[in-house]
C-alpha positions as CSV (number, residue, x, y, z in Angstrom):
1,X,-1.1,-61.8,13.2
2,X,1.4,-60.6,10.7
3,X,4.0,-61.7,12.0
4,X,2.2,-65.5,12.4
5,X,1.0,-65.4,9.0
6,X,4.7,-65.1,7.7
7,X,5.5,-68.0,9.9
8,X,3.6,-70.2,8.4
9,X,4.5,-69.1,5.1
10,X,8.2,-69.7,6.0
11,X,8.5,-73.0,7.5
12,X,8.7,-71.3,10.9
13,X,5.2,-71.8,12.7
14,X,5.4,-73.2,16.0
15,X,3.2,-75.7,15.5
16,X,5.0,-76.6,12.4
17,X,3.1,-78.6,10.0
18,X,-0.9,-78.7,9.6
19,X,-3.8,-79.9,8.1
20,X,-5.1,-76.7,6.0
21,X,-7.8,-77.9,5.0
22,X,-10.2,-81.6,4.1
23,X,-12.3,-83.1,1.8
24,X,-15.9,-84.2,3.4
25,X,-16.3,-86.8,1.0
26,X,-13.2,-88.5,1.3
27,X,-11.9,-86.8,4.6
28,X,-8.3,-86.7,3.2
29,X,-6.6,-83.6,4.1
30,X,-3.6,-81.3,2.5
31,X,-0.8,-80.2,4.6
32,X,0.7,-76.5,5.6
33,X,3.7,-78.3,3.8
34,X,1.5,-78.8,0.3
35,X,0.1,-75.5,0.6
36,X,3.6,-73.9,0.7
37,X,5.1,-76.6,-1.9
38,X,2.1,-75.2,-4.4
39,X,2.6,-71.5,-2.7
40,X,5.8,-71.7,-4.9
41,X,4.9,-72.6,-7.8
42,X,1.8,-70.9,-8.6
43,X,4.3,-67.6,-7.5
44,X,6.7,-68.4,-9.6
45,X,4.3,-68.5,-12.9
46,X,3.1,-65.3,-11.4
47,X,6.3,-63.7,-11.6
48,X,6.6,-63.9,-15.2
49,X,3.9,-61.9,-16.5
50,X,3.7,-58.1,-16.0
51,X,0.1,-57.5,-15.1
52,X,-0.5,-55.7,-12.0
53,X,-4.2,-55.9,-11.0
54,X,-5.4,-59.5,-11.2
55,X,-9.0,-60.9,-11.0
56,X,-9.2,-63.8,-8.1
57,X,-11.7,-66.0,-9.7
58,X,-11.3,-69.9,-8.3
59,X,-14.3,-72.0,-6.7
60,X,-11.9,-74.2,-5.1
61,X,-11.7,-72.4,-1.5
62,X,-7.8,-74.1,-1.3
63,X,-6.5,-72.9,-4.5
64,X,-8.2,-69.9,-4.0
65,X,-6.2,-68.9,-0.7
66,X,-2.9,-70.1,-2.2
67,X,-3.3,-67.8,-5.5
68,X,-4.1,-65.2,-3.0
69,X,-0.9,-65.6,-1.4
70,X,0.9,-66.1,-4.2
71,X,-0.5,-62.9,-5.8
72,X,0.4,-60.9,-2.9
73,X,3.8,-61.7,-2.4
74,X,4.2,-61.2,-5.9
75,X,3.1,-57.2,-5.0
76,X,0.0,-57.5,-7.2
77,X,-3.2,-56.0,-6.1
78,X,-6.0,-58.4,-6.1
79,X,-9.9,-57.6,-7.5
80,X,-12.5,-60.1,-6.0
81,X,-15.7,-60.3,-7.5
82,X,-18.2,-62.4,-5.4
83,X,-20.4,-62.0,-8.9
84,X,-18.6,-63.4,-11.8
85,X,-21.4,-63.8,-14.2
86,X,-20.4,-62.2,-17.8
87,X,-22.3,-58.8,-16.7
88,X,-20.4,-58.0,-13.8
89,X,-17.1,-58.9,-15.1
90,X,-17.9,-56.7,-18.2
91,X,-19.1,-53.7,-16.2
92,X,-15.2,-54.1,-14.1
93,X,-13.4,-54.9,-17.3
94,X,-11.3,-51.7,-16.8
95,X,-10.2,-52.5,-13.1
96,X,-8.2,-55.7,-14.2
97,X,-5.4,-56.7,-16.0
98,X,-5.0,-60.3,-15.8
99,X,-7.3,-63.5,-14.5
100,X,-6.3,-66.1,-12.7
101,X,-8.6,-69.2,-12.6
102,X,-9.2,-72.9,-12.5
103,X,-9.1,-73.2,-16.3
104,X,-8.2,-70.4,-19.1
105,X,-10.8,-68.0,-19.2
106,X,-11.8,-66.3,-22.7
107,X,-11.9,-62.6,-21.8
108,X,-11.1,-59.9,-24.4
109,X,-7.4,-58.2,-24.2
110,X,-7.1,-60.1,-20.5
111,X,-4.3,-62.3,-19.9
112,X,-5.2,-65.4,-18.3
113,X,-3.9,-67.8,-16.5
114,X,-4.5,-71.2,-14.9
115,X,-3.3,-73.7,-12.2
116,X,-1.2,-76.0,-13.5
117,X,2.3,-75.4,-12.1
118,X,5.2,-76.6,-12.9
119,X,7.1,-78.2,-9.7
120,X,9.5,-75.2,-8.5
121,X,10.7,-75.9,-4.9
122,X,9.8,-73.4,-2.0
123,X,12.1,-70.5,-1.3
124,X,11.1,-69.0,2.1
125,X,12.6,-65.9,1.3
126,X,10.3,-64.9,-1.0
127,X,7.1,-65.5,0.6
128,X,6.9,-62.1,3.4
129,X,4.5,-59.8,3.0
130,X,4.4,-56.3,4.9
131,X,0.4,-55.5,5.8
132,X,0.7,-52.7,3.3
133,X,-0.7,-55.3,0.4
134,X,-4.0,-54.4,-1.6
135,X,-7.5,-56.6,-2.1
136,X,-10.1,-54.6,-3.6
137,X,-13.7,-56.2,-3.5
138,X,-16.1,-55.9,-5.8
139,X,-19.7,-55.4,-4.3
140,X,-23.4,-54.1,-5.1
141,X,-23.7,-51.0,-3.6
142,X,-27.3,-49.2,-2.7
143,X,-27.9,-49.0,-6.9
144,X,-27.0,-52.2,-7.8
145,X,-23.8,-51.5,-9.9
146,X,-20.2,-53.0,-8.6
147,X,-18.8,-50.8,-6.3
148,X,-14.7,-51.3,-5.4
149,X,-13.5,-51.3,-1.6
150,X,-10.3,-51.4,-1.1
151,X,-8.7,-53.5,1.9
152,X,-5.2,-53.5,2.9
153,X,-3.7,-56.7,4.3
154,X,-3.3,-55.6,7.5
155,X,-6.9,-54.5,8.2
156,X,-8.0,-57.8,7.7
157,X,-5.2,-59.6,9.7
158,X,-6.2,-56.9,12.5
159,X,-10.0,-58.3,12.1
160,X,-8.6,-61.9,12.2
161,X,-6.7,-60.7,15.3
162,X,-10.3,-59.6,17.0
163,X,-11.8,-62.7,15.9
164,X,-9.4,-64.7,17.9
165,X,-9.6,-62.7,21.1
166,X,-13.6,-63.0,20.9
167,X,-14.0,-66.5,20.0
168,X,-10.5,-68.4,20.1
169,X,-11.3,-70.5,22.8
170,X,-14.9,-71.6,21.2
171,X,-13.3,-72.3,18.0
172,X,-9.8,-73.8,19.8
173,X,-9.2,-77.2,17.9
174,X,-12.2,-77.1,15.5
175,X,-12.5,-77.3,11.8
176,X,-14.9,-75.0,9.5
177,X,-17.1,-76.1,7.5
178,X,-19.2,-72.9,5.8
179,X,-22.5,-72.2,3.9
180,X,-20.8,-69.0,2.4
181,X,-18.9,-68.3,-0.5
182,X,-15.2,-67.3,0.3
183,X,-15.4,-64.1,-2.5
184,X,-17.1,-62.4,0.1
185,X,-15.3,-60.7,3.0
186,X,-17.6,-62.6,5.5
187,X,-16.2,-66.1,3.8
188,X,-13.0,-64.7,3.8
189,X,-12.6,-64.3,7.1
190,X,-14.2,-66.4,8.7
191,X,-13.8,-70.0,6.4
192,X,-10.4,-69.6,5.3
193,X,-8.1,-66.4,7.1
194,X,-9.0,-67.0,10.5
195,X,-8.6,-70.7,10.8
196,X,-5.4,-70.5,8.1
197,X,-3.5,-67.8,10.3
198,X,-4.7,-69.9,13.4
199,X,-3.3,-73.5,12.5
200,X,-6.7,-74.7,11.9
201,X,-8.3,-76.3,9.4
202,X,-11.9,-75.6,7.2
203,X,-13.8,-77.8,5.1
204,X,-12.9,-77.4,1.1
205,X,-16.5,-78.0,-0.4
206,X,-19.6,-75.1,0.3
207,X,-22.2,-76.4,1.7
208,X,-25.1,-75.4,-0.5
209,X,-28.2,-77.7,1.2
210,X,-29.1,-78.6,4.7
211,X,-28.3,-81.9,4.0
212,X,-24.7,-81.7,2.9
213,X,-23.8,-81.3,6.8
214,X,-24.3,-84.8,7.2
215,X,-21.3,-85.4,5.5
216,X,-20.1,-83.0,8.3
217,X,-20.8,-85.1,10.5
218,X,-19.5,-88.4,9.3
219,X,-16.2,-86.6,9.2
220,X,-15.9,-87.1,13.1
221,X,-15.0,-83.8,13.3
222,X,-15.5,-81.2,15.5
223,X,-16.5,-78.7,13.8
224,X,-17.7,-74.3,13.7
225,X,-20.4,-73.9,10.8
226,X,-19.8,-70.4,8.7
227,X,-23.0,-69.4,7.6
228,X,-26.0,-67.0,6.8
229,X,-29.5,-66.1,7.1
230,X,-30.3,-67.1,3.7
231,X,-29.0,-70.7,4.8
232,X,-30.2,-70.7,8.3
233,X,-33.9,-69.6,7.9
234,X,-34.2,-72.9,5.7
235,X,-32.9,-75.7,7.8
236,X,-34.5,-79.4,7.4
237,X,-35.4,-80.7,11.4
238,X,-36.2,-83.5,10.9
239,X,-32.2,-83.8,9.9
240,X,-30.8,-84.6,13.5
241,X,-27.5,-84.9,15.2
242,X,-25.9,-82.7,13.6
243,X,-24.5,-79.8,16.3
244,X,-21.9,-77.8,15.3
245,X,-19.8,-76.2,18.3
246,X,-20.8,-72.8,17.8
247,X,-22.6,-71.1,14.5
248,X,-21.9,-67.9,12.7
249,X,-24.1,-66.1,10.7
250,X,-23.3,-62.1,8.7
251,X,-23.8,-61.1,5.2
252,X,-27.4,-59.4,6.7
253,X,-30.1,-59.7,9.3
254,X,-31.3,-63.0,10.4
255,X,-34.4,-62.9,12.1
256,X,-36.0,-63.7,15.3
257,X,-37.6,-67.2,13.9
258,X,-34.5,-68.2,11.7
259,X,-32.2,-67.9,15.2
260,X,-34.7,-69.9,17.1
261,X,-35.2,-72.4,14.5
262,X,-31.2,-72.6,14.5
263,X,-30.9,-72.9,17.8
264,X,-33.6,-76.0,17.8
265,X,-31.4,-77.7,15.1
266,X,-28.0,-77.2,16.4
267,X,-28.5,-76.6,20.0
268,X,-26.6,-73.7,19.8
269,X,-27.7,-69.6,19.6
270,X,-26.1,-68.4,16.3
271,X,-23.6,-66.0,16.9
272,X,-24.4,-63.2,14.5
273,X,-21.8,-60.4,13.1
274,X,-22.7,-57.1,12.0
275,X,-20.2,-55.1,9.1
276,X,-20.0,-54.7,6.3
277,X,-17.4,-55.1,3.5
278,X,-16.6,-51.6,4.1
279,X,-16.4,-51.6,7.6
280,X,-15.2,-54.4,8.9
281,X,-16.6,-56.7,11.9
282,X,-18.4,-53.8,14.5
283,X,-20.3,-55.8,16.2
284,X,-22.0,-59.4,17.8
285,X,-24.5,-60.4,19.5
286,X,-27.0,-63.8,20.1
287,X,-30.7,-63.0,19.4
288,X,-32.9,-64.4,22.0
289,X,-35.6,-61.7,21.5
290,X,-35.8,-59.0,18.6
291,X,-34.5,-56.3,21.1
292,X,-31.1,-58.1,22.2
293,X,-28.7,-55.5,21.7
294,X,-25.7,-55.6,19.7
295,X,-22.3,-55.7,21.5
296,X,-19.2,-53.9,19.8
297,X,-16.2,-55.7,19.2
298,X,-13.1,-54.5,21.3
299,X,-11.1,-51.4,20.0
300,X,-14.2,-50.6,17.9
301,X,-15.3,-47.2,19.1
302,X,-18.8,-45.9,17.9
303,X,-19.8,-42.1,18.5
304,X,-22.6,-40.1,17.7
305,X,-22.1,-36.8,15.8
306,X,-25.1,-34.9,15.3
307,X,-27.5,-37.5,13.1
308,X,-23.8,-39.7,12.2
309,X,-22.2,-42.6,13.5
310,X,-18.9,-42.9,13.3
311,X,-16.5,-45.7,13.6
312,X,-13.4,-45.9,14.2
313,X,-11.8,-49.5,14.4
314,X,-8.4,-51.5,13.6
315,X,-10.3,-53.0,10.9
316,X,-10.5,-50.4,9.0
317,X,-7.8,-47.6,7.4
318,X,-9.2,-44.5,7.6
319,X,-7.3,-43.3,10.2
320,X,-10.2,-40.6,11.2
321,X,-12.8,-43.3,11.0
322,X,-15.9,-43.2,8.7
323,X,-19.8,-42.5,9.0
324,X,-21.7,-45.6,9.1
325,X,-25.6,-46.0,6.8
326,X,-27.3,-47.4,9.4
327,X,-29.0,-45.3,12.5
328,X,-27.8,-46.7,16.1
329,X,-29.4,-46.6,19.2
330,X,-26.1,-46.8,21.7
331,X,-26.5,-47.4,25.5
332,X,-24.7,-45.7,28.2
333,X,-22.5,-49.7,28.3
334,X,-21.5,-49.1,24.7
335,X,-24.1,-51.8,23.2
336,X,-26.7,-50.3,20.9
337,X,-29.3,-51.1,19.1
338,X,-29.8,-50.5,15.3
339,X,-32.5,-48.5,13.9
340,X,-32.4,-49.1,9.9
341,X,-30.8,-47.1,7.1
342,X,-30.5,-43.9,6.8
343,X,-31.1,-44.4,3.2
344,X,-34.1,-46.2,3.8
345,X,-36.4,-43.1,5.2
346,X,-38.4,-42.5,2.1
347,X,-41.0,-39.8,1.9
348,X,-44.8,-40.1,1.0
349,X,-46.7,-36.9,-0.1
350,X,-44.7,-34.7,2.6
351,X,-44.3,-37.5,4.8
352,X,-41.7,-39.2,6.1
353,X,-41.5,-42.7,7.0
354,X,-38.8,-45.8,7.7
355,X,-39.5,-48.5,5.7
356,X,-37.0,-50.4,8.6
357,X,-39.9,-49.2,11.3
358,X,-42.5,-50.8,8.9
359,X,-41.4,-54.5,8.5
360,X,-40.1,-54.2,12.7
361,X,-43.7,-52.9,13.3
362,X,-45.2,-55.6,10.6
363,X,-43.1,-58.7,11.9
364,X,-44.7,-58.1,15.4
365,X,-47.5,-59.5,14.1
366,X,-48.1,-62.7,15.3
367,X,-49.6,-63.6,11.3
368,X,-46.4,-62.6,10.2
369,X,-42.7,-63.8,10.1
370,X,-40.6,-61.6,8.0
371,X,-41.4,-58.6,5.5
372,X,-39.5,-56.0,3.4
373,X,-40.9,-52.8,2.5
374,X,-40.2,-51.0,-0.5
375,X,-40.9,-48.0,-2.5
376,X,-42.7,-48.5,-5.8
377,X,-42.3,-45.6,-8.4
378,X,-45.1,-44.9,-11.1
379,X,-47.7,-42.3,-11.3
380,X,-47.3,-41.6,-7.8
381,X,-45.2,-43.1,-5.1
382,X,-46.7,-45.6,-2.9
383,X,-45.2,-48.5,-0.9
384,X,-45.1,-52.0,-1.5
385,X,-44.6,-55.0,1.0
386,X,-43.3,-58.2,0.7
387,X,-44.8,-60.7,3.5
388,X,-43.6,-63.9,4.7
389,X,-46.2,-66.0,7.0
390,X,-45.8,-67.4,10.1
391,X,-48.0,-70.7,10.8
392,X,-50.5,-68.3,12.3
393,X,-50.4,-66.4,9.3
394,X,-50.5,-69.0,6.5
395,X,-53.7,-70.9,8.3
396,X,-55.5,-67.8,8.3
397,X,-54.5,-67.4,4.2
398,X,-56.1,-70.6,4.0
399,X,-59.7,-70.2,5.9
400,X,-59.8,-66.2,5.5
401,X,-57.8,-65.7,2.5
402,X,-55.4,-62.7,1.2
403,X,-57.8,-59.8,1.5
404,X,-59.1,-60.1,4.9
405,X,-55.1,-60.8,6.0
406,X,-54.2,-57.3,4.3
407,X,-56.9,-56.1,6.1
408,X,-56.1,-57.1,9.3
409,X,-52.6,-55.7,8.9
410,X,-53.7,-52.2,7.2
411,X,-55.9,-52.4,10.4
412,X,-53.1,-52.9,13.1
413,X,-50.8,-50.4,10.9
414,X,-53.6,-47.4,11.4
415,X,-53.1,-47.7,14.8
416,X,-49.3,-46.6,14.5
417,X,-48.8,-45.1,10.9
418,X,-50.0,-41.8,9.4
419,X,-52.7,-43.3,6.6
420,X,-50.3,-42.7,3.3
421,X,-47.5,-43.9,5.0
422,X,-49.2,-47.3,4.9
423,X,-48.0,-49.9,2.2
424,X,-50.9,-49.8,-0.6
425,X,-49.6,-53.2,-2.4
426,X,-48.8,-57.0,-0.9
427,X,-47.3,-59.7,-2.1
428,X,-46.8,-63.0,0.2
429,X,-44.1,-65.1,-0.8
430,X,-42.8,-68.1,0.6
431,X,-39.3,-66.6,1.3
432,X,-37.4,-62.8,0.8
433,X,-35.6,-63.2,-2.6
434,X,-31.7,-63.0,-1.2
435,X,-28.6,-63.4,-3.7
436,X,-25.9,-65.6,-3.0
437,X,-24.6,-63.5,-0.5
438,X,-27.4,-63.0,1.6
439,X,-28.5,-59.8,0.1
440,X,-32.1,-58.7,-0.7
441,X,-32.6,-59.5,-4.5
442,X,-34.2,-56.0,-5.2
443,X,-34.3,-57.0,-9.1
444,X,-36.7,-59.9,-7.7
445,X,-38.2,-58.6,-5.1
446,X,-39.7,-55.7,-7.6
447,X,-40.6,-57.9,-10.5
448,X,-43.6,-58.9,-7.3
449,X,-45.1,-55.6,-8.1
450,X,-44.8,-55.9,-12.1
451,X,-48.6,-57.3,-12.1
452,X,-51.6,-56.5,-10.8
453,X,-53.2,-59.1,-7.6
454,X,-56.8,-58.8,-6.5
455,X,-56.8,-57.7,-2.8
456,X,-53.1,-56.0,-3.5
């Protein structure tokens, strides 16, 4: 994929010119020749300013992939930061030299640059890169505070390669249009890589609301939707028609209902990817039951080591692989199963007890559709869970109310847990708090527990 990527770059793809990406609205589109015209010029400001490590921080998903670029061929490492609100950029102040943005950004002792170019003409020699380039993302790891992981180049061309060889010919002539930012790995990929190194084009704008597809679908186009479990478990049916070719969905679990209510609405199974930023792609499967099992991608190799997993995988440069947080379940045909975090066995007065095997054991329920269980510190440890209803669920809320529904599930839970094992405080929400990247919103989803409830 290296070697394609540079074709394009250079004038030299054999499909020569392409659409790279269009407008919803207005369904006009901008040309592989464009992108290389504006390649060059955004380089060349590049090239006079010193700064090494530069902060990628552009909402336009096209300008975004061209300062990439022109970044990289440059030799500059990249930071992304899929949070740029003042904290987070404060807290990575010291990883970054320079910003480059859609407008001049006020940061103290940062350079910063915008856009506007001046109208340099392309020179193809300048524009190959090796592989060997640097991206380091900024994500929050297990505490909350940014944590850097650091991607070469050709890890994530590798990935794009075993993206193509899984799903090329579901995706063959189809345009992207995603629900998912492209300053996360996931968006990347999949919204602007993949289709870029590919010859195919993606939708500029993010879809933030169900009913911004509809503009999706007045395009005419064909099209692969990019998306999450934040986005999916909140679909509109009564919005019909609208049936992307195939649906993605990664950045964390989707559940059971959310796949089935996605495969109602766009007559397709979402196709969902397990990884991480750290790890790459591992794995993808289409859930048709809770238990479907997940299927590794190919040249990902998985092995158990004692209580590790290790991976070892082209997508990915440790060369000896590295242990994975989660727990698998692998069968003797390679597909496994996952089994929660490691980091997610807690323990409660001497005993020990998944807070993953909880919400599986609690979303089995049939009053229940999703749930997160968490630990709760004060005088004394106890557990806390966060409940979504199903239909059942939220018509018994209504005749029976809260406490007999706790109740009923401290009930079923005796029948399986040790007695302080079981959560002594419940919340029902209408949804799991998630950030904008599909993560669980601890911050939120702790504030829950900051008051007292009767029948808690």
């Amino acid at each position: 994929m290296l070697s394609q990527l540079n074709q394009i770059l250079s004038q030299k793809h054999q499909s020569g010119c392409f659409d790279v990406c269009f407008d919803l609205s207005s369904n006009k589109t901008i040309s592989s020749d464009k992108f290389r015209q504006d390649l060059a010029r955004l380089s060349n400001k590049i090239s006079l300013n010193s700064a090494s490590k530069w902060l990628l921080s552009i909402e336009s998903s096209y300008w975004f992939l061209v300062a990439l670029f022109a970044l990289l061929t440059q030799k500059k490492e990249v930071i992304i930061c899929a949070n740029r609100t003042p904290r987070w950029l404060d807290e990575i102040n010291s990883e970054y030299d320079a910003i480059i943005s859609e407008s001049d950004l006020d940061i103290d002792n940062k350079l910063s640059i915008n856009l506007d170019c001046g109208t340099e003409s392309f020179n193809e020699s300048q524009y190959q890169l090796s592989g060997a380039e640097v991206i380091t993302f900024f994500t929050s790891g297990s505490t909350g505070a940014p944590k850097a992981i650091k991607k070469k180049l050709i890890s994530l061309l590798n990935e794009v390669e075993t993206l193509e060889e899984a799903f090329g010919l579901l995706v063959q002539n189809k345009t992207v249009v995603a629900s998912v930012s492209h300053s996360h790995i996931y968006g990347l990929l999949f919204k602007l890589l993949w289709p870029f190194v590919t010859g195919r084009s993606w939708a500029e704008q993010q879809i933030e609301y169900p009913e911004q597809l509809l503009m999706a679908k007045r395009s005419e186009r064909p099209f692969v939707f990019v998306s999450s479990p934040a986005f999916l478990s909140r679909i509109d049916l009564d919005l019909n028609g609208i049936e992307p070719t195939v649906t993605f969905s990664s950045g964390g679990p989707l559940s059971l209902a959310a796949a089935q209510l996605a495969k109602n609405y766009f007559k397709n199974v979402p196709i969902e990817i397990y990884g991480s930023t750290e790890t790459g792609g591992i794995a993808h499967r289409q859930q048709t039951e809770l238990t479907t099992p997940w299927k590794p991608f190919k040249k990902v190799v998985l092995e158990i080591n004692n209580t590790d997993t290790i991976l070892r995988s082209p997508h990915i440069a440790e060369k000896y692989g590295i242990v994975l947080d989660d727990q698998l379940e692998i069968f003797s045909d390679g597909q496994f199963i996952l089994k929660g975090r490691k980091d997610r066995v807690v323990k409660l007065e001497e005993k020990r007890v998944s807070l993953t095997e909880i919400e599986s054991y609690l979303e089995t329920m049939t009053s229940v559709e999703n749930s997160v269980a968490l630990l709760l510190s004060g005088e004394r440890h106890v557990l806390g869970v966060v409940i979504v209803l199903s239909s059942e669920g939220q018509l018994l809320l209504e005749e029976k109310g809260k406490r007999y529904l706790v109740e009923h599930w401290k009930r079923q839970m005796r029948q399986r847990f040790e007695p302080v094992t079981i959560p002594r405080k419940w919340r029902i929400v209408e949804c799991i708090p998630l950030t904008s990247q599909s993560k669980l919103d601890t911050d939120s989803l702790l504030q829950l527990f900051c008051h007292s409830e009767k029948a808690s």
